[in-house]
C-alpha positions as CSV (number, residue, x, y, z in Angstrom):
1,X,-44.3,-93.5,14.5
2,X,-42.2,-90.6,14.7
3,X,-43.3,-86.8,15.0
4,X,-41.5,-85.0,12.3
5,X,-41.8,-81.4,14.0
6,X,-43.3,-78.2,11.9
7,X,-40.9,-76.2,10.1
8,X,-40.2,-73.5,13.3
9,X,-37.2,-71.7,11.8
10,X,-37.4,-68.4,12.6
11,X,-40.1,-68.5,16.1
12,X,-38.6,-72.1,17.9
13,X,-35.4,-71.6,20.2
14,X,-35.1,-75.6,19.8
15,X,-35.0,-75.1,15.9
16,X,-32.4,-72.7,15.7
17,X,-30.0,-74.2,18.2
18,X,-30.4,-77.4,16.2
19,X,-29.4,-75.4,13.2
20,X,-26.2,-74.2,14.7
21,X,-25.2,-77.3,16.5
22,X,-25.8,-79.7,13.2
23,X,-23.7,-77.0,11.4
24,X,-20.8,-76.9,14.2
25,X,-20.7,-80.8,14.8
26,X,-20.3,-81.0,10.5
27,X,-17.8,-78.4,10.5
28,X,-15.6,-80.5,14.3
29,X,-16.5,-83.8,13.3
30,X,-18.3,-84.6,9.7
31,X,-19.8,-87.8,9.5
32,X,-20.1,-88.4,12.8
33,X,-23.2,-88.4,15.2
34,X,-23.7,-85.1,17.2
35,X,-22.6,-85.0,20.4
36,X,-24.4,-83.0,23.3
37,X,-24.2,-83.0,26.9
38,X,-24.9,-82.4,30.4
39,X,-23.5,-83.2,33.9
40,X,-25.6,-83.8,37.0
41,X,-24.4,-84.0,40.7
42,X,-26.1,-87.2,42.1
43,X,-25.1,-85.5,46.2
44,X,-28.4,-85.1,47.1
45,X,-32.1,-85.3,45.4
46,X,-31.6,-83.8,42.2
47,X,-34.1,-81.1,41.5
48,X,-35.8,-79.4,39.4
49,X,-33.4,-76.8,38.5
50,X,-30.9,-79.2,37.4
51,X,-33.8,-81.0,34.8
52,X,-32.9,-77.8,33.0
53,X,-29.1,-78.8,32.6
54,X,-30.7,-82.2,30.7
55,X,-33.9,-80.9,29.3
56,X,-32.5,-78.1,26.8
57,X,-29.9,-80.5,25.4
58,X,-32.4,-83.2,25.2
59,X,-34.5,-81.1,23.0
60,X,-31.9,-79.9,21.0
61,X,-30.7,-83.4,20.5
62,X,-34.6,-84.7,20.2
63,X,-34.6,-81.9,16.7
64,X,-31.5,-83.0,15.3
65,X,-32.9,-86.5,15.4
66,X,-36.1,-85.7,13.8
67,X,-34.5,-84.3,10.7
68,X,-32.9,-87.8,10.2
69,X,-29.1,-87.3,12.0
70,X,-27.3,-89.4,14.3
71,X,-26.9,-87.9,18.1
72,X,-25.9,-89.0,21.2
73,X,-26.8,-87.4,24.4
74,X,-24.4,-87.8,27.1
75,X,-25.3,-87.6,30.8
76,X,-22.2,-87.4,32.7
77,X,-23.0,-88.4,36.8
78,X,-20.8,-86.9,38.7
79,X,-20.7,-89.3,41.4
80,X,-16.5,-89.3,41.8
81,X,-16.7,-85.8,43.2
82,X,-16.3,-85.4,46.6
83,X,-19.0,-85.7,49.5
84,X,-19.1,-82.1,50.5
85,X,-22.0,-81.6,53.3
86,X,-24.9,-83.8,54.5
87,X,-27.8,-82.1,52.8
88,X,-31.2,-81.3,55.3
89,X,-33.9,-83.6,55.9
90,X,-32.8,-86.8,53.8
91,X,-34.3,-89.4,55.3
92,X,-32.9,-92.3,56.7
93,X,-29.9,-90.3,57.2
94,X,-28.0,-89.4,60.4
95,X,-26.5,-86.0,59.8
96,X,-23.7,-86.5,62.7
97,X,-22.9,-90.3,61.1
98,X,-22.6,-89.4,58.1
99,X,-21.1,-86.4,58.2
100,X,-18.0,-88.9,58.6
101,X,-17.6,-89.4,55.9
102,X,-17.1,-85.7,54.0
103,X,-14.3,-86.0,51.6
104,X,-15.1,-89.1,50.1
105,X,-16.5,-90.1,46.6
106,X,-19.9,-89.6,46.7
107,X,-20.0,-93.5,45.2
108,X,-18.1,-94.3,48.5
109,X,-20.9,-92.6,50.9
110,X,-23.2,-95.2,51.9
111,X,-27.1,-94.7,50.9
112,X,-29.6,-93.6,53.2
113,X,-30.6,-96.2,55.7
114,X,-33.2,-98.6,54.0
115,X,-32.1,-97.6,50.3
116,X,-31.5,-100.5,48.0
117,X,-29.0,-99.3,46.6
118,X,-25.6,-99.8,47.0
119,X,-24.3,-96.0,47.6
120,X,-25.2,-92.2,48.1
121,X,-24.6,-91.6,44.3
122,X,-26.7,-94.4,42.8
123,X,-29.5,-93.8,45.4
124,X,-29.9,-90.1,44.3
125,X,-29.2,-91.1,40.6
126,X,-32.1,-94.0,40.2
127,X,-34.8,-91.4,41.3
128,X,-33.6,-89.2,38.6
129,X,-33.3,-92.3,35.9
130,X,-36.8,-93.2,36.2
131,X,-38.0,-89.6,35.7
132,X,-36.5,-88.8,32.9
133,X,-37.3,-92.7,31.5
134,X,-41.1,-90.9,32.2
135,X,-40.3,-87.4,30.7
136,X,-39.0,-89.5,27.2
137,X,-35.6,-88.5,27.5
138,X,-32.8,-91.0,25.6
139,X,-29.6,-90.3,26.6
140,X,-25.9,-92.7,27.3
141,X,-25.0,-92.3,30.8
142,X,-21.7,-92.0,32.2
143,X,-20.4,-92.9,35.7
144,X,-17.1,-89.9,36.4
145,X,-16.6,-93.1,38.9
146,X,-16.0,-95.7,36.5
147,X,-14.2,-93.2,33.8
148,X,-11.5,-92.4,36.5
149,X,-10.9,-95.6,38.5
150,X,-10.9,-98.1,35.0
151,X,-7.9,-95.3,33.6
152,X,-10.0,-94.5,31.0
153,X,-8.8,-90.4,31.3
154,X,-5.3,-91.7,32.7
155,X,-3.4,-90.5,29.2
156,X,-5.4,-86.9,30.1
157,X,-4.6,-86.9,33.6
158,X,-0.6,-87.5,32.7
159,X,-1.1,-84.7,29.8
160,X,-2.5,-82.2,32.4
161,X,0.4,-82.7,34.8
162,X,2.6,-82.1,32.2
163,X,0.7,-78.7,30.8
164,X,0.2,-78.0,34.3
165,X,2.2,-74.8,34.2
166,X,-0.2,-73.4,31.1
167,X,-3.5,-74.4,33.2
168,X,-2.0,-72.6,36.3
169,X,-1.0,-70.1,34.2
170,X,-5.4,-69.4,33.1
171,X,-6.3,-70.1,36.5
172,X,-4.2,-67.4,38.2
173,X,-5.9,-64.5,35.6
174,X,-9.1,-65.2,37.6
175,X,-7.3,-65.9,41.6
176,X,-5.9,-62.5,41.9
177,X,-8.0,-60.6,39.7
178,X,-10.5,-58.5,42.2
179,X,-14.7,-58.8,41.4
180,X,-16.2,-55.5,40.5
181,X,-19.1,-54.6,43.0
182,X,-22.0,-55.7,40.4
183,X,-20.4,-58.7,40.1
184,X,-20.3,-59.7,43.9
185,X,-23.8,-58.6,44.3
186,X,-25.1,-60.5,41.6
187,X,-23.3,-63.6,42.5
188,X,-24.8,-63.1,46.1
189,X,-28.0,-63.3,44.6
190,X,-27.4,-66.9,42.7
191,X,-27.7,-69.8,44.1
192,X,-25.2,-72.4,42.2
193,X,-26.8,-75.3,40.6
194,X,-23.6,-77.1,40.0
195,X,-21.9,-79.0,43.7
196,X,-18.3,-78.3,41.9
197,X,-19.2,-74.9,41.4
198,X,-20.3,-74.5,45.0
199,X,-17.0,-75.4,45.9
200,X,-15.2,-72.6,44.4
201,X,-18.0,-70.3,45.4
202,X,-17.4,-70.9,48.9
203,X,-13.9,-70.7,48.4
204,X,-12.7,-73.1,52.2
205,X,-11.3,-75.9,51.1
206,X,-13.3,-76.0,48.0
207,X,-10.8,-73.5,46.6
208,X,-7.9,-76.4,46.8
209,X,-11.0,-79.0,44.5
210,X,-11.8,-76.3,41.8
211,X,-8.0,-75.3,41.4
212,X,-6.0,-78.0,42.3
213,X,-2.9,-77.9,44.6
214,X,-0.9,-75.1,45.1
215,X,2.2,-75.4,47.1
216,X,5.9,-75.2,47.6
217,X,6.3,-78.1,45.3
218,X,4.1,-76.0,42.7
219,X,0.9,-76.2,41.1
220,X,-1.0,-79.5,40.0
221,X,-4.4,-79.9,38.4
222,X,-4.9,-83.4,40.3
223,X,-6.4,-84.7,44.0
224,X,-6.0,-87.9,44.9
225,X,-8.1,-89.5,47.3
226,X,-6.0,-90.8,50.4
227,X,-5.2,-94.5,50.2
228,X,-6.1,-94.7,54.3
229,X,-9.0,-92.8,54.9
230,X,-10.7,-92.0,51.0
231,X,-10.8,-88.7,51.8
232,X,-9.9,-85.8,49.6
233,X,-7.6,-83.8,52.3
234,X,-4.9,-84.6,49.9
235,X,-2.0,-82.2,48.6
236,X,0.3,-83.6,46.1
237,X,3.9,-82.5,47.9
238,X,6.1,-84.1,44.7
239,X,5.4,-85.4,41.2
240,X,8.2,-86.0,38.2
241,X,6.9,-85.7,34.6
242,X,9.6,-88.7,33.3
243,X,8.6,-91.4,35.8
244,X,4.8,-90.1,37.2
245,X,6.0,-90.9,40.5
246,X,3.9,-88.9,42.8
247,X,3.9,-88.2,46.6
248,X,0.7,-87.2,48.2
249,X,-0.1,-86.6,51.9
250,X,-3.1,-86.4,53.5
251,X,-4.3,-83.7,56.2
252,X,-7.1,-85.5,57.6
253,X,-5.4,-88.7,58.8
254,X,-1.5,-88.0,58.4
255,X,-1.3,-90.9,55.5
256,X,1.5,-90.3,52.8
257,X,2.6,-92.2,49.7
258,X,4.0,-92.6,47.1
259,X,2.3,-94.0,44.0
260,X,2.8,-94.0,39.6
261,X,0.1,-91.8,38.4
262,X,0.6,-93.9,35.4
263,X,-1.0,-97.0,37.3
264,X,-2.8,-95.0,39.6
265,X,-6.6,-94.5,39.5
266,X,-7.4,-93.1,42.7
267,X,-8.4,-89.4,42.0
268,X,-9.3,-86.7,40.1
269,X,-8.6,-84.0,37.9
270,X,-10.1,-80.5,39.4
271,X,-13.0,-79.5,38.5
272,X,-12.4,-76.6,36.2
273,X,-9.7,-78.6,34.3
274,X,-12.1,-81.8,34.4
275,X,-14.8,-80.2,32.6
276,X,-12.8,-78.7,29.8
277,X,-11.1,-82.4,29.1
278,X,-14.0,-84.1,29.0
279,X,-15.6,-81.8,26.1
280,X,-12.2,-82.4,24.1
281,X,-12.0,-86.3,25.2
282,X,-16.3,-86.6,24.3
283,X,-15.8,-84.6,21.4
284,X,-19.0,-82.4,23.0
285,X,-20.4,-79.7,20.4
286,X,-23.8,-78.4,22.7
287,X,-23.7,-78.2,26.1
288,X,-25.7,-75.7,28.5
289,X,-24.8,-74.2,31.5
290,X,-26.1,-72.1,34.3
291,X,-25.9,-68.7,34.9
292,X,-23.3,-69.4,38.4
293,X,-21.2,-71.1,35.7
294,X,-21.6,-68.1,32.9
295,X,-19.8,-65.2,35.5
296,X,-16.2,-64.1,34.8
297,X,-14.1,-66.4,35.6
298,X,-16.2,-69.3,36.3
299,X,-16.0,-72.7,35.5
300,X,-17.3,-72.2,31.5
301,X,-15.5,-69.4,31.0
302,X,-12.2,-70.5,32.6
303,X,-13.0,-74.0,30.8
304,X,-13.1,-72.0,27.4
305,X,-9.6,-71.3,27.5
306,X,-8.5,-75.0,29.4
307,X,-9.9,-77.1,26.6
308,X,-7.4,-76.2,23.9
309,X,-4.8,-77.3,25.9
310,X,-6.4,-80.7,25.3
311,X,-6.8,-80.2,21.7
312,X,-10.6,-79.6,22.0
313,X,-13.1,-76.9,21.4
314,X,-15.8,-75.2,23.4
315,X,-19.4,-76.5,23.3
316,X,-21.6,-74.3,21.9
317,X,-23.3,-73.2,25.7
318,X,-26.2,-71.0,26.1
319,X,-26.8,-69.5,29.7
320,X,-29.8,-71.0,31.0
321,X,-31.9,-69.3,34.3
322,X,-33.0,-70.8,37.1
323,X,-35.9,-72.9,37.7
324,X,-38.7,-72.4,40.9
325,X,-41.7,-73.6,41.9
326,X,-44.3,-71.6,42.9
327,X,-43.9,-70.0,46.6
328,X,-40.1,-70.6,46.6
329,X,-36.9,-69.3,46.3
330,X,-34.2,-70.7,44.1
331,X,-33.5,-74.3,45.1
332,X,-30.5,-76.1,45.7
333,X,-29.5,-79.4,45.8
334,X,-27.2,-79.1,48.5
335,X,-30.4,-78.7,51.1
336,X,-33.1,-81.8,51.0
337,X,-36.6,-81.0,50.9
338,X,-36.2,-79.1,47.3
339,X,-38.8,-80.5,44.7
340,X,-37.3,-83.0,42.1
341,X,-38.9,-84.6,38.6
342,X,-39.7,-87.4,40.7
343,X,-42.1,-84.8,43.0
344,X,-43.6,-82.8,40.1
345,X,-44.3,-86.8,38.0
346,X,-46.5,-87.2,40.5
347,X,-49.1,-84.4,40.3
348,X,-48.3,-83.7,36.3
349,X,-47.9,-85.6,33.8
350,X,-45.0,-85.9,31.6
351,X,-46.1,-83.7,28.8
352,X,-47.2,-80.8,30.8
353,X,-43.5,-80.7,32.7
354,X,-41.9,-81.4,28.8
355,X,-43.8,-77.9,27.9
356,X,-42.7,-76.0,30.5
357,X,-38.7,-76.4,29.7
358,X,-39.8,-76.0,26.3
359,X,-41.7,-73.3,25.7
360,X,-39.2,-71.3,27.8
361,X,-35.7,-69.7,26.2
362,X,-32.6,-71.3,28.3
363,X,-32.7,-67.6,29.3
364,X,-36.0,-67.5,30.8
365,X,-36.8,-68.3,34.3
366,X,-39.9,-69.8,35.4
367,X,-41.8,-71.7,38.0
368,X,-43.0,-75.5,38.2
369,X,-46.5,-74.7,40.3
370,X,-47.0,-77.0,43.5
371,X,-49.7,-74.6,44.9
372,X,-53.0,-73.6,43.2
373,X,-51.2,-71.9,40.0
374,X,-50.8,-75.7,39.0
375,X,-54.6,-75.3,37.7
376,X,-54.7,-72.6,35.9
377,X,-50.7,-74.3,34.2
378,X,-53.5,-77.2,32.6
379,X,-55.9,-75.1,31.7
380,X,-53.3,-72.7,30.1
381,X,-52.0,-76.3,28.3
382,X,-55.6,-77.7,27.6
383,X,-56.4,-74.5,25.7
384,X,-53.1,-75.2,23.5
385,X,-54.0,-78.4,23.3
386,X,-57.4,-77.9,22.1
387,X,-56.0,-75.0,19.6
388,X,-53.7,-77.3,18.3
389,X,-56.2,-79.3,17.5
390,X,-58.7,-77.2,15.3
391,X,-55.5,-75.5,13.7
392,X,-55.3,-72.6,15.3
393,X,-51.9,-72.3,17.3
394,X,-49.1,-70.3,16.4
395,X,-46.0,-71.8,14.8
396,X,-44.1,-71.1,18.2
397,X,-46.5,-72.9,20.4
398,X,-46.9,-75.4,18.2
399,X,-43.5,-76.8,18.4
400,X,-43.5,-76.7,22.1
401,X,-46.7,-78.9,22.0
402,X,-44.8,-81.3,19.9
403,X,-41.5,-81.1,21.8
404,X,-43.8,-81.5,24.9
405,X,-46.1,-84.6,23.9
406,X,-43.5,-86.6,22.0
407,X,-39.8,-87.2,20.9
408,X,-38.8,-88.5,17.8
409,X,-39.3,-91.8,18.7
410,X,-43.4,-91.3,19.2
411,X,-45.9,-90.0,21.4
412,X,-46.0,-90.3,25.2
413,X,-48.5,-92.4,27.0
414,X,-51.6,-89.3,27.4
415,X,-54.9,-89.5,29.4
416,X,-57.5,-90.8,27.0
417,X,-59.8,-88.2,28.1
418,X,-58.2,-85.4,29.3
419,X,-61.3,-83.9,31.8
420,X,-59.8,-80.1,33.6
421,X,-57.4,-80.8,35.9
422,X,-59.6,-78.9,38.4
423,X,-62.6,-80.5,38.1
424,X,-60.3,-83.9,38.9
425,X,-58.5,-82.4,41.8
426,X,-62.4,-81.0,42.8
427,X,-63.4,-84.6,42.7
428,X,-60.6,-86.6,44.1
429,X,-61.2,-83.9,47.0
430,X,-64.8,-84.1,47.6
431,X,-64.8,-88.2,47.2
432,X,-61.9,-88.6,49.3
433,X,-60.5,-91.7,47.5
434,X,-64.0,-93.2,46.7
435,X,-63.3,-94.4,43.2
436,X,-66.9,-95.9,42.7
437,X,-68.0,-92.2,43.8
438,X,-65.7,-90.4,41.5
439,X,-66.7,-92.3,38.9
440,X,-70.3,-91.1,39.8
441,X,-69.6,-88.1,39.6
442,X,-67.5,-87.9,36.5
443,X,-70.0,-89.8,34.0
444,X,-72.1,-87.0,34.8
445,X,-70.2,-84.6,33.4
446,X,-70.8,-84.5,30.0
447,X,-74.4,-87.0,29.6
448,X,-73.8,-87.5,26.2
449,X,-70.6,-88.9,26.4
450,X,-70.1,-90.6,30.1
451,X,-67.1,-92.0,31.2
452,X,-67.3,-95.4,31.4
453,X,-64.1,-96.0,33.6
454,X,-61.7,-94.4,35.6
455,X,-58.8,-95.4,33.5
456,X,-60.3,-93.1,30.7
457,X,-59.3,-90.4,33.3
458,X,-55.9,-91.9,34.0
459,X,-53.2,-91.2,34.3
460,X,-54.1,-87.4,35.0
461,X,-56.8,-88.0,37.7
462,X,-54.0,-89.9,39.6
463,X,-52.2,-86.5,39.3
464,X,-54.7,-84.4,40.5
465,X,-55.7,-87.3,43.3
466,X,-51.8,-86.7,44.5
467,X,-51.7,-82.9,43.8
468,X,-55.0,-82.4,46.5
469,X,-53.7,-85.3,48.9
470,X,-49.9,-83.8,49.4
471,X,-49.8,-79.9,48.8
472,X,-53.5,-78.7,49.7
473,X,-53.5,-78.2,53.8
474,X,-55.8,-80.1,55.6
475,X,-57.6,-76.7,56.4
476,X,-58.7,-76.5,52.9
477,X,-59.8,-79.9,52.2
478,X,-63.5,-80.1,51.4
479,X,-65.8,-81.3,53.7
480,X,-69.3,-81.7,52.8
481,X,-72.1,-81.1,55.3
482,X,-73.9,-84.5,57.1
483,X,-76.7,-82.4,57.6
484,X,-78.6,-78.9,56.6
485,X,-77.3,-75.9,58.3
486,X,-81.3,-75.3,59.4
487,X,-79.9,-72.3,61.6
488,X,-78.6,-70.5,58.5
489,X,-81.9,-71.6,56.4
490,X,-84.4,-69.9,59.0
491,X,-82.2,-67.1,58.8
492,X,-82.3,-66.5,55.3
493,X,-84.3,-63.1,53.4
494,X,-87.1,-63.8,50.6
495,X,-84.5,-63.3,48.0
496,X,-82.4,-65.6,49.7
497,X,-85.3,-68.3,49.6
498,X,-86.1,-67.4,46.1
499,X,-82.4,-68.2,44.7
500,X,-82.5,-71.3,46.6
501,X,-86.1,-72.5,44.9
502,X,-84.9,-71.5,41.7
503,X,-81.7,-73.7,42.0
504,X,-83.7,-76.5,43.3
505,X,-86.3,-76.2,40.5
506,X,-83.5,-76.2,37.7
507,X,-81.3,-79.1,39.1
508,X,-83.2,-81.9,37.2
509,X,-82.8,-80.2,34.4
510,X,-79.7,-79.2,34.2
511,X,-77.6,-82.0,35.7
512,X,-74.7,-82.3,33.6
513,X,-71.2,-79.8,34.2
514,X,-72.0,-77.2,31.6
515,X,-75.7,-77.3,32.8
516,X,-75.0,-76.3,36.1
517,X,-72.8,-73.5,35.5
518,X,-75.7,-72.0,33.1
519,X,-77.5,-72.5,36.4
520,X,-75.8,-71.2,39.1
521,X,-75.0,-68.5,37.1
522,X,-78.0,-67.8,35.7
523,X,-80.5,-67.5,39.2
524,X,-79.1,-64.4,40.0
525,X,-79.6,-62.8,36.5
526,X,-83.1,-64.3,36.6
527,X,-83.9,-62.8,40.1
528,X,-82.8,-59.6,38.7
529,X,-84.9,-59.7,35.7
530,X,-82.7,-60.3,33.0
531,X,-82.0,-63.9,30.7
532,X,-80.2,-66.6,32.2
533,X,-78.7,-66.2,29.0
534,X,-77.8,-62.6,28.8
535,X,-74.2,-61.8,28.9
536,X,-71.7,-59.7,31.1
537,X,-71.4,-56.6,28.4
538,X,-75.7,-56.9,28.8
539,X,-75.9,-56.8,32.7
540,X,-74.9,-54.3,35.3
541,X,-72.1,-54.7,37.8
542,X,-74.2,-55.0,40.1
543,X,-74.6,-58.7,38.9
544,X,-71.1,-60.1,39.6
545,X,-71.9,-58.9,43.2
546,X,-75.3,-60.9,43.4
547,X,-73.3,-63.9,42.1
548,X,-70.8,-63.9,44.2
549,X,-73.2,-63.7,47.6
550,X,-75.3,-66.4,46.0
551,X,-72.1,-68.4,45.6
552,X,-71.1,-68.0,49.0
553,X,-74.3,-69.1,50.5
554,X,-74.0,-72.2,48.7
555,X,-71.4,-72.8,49.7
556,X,-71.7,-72.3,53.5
557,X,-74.8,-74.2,53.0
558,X,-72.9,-77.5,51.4
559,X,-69.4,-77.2,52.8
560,X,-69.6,-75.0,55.6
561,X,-67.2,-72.0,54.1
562,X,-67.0,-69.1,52.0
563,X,-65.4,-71.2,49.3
564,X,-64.4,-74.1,47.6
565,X,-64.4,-76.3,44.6
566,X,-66.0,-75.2,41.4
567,X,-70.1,-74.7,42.6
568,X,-71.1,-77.1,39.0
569,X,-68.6,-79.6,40.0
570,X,-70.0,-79.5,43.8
571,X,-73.1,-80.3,42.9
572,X,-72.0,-82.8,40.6
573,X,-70.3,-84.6,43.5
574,X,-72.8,-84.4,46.1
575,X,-75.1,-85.7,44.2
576,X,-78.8,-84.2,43.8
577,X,-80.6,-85.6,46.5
578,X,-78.4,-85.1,49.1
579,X,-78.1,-81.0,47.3
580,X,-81.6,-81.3,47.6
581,X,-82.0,-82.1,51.5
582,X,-78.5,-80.0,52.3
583,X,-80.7,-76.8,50.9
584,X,-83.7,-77.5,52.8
585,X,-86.1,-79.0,50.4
């Protein structure tokens, strides 16, 4: 059934771009369905910042299509630009081999040894599919590949050889022009997202892909790839308008020829006058872009002025930041080992990654959490969830919960019984993979209501199963004691003995999660004279200290260290006759 969202107008970024795309696209093209967009690079695992370049069209789009209009979203893969490094630790991949074969298409770069897929670009592009097929996200794909070698953009190609005296004309305002010093040092903080933008960033070679040729025979907005070796080391030396006979040569294996662009479908327009013709050939109203391609006299800007020349307008484009994960650095694509929707799908589920590109402006940076920060992340989105609920969010977080647990075409699949993420990760920890052991330990939670399989839990115990199994080091792994530490029990001081008696004599009694954390809790403030039920503002400071030393002897006494998972949860999965013998009874 679909989720029609709450009315947001003046709190929801998603809202009010909808507003002002629905109003452009009737004002470009009434009666027709919306058209937004975004372009990913499949030439290497494509990551979590570039979600971003699909995600905030995708909700955009998601809006318009809740209030009842036709839109498509367009996905163009960029898999006809050229291979331009072997990115780090891709496996299956020889970086000497297939560094042969820089300059190609990336759809003519074979995949990574053992891959079933037929290519570089479709191997990196499947892994990306799938995740957003998870994340909800409907979109019409299109291969830059198939556009360029069917002839679909041949009439464009012809036109932009012929205007190519006007695009060399916009292009040179930018070449000569020098960068102030702000501007240099803030582009040597960015990291592009974009692999055509990293080519005119880094200026070698990349320079001749994002501006075309420039030689003696003039200017021209195209690159062929060589007929020989497939390679891009091509500079068109001739071209005539009347006949579109072109000569190319190419510097990597001496090949020359001379071919009809009007029946040739071997190359590419440049980068900075592809993008612009395919908003004016796509009829594109919304499309983002990063802040590398936001600078003067980058590839949006620069494309600003280009697309009239093809009789098209300018996407409406917000700026978005850049996305990290917790611990790192800006990532790019162009280095393997970056996380990707595929790496975060498997600790998170879909709705929790949804909210955190939605809740976000464009213009906000944040961090996807691999470390511990991914706990507190769901208990930050179980407390919206659970406000949402009773009635009490506010209208902004509100529509992120819906933007992030549905689209307009329903729900997502969600965890029947969403238990806290840490207590899962706590128990896929302790357990080890035991299911029959987790389940133990989980039906014990809450007595009254006991889980009665693990499926209940799924798919977000999987998550947290994953989460504790791949990013927490071996050296923090829970281990729980085969037998008592009697060394550290002789050792212990009356009070010491006391707080373990009063623990033991409460266990029975307080088996359940929220039982034991009135427990544990509570032996300190008993020992001190006060309520197990009296509160912080009713105690002395003193008490927190207590607590914590009490905490930490448990915890040396079950697990051998000053920490670990939450002490009700412990118990929980140790289960109270082995607590029982552990603390010396």
């Amino acid at each position: 059934m679909p989720i029609v969202a709450q009315s947001t107008e003046t709190t929801d970024w998603v809202s009010r771009f909808a507003d002002e795309v629905i109003a452009e696209s009737e004002r470009r093209a009434p009666g027709k369905p919306v058209v937004v967009a975004s372009g990913l690079s499949p030439s290497g695992p494509i990551h979590l910042g570039n979600l971003r370049e699909v995600m905030t069209p995708h909700l955009v789009a998601d809006e318009i299509r809740r209030r009842g209009h036709q839109v498509r979203h367009l996905i163009s893969w960029d898999d006809y630009d050229r291979y331009r490094k072997v990115p780090k630790g891709i496996a299956g991949v020889d970086e000497e081999a297939w560094a042969e074969h820089i300059g190609k298409p990336l759809t003519s770069v074979p995949a990574p040894a053992g891959s079933p897929h037929p290519n570089w670009a479709e191997h990196f592009k499947a892994a990306m599919v799938e995740s957003l097929a998870q994340l909800g996200v409907e979109f019409d794909g299109i291969s830059q590949t198939a556009q360029y070698t069917s002839g679909a953009y041949r009439e464009q190609i012809l036109h932009a050889m012929r205007h190519r005296q006007e695009i060399d004309a916009v292009l040179a305002q930018y070449r000569t022009k020098p960068k102030p010093a702000d501007q240099k040092k803030q582009q040597a903080k960015q990291k592009p997202l974009d692999e055509a933008e990293l080519e005119a960033a880094e200026g070698s070679g990349a320079a001749a892909e994002d501006d075309g040729s420039s030689g003696s025979a003039g200017y021209f907005p195209y690159k062929p790839y060589c007929g020989n070796c497939e390679k891009d080391f091509t500079t068109v030396t001739a071209y005539d308008d009347d006949s579109t006979e072109m000569t190319y040569a190419c510097t990597a294996c001496g090949f020359s020829e001379t071919v009809r662009l009007s029946e040739f479908n071997r190359g590419k327009l440049v980068w900075k006058v592809d993008w612009p013709m395919r908003w004016a050939y796509e009829g594109v109203i919304f499309e983002p872009s990063g802040v590398d391609h936001s600078s003067p006299g980058s590839s949006f800007q620069v494309g600003g002025q280009i697309v009239g020349i093809f009789g098209g307008e300018q996407p409406i484009g917000p700026m978005y930041a850049f996305v990290g994960i917790s611990g790192m650095a800006k990532m790019s694509s162009s280095r393997g080992g970056v996380p990707t929707p595929a790496d975060a799908l498997k600790i998170m589920e879909p709705q929790l990654l949804r909210w955190l590109y939605a809740r976000r402006r464009p213009n906000q940076s944040f961090k996807v959490a691999f470390d511990q920060e991914i706990q507190r992340l769901y208990d930050e989105w179980d407390r919206l969830d659970a406000k949402v609920a009773d009635g009490t969010a506010l209208p902004a977080d509100l529509a992120a919960h819906a933007r992030a647990v549905g689209t307009a075409a329903g729900e997502l699949p969600r965890t029947p019984r969403p238990l806290p993420y840490r207590t899962l990760a706590s128990v896929a920890d302790i357990t080890a993979g035991h299911e029959d052991q987790a389940l133990r330990i989980l039906s014990e939670l809450d007595p009254d209501q006991p889980l009665a399989s693990l499926d209940e839990a799924r798919p977000r115990y999987d998550k947290a199963e994953a989460w504790i199994n791949t990013h927490v080091p071996a050296d923090q792994r829970t281990i729980v004691r085969e037998e008592p530490d009697t060394e550290l029990l002789k050792s212990l001081d009356d009070q010491g003995r006391e707080s373990i008696r009063l623990l033991l004599d409460g266990l029975a009694d307080h088996w359940s999660l929220d039982g034991l954390t009135h427990l544990v809790y509570g032996v300190p403030k008993v020992q001190a004279g006060f309520s197990a039920d009296a509160t912080p503002k009713e105690l002395p400071p003193e008490i927190k200290t207590a607590q914590r030393s009490f905490f930490a002897l448990l915890y040396h006494l079950l697990v051998g260290r000053d920490t670990g998972p939450r002490l009700p949860t412990l118990l929980l999965a140790v289960g109270q006759e082995r607590v029982r013998r552990l603390l010396g009874e």
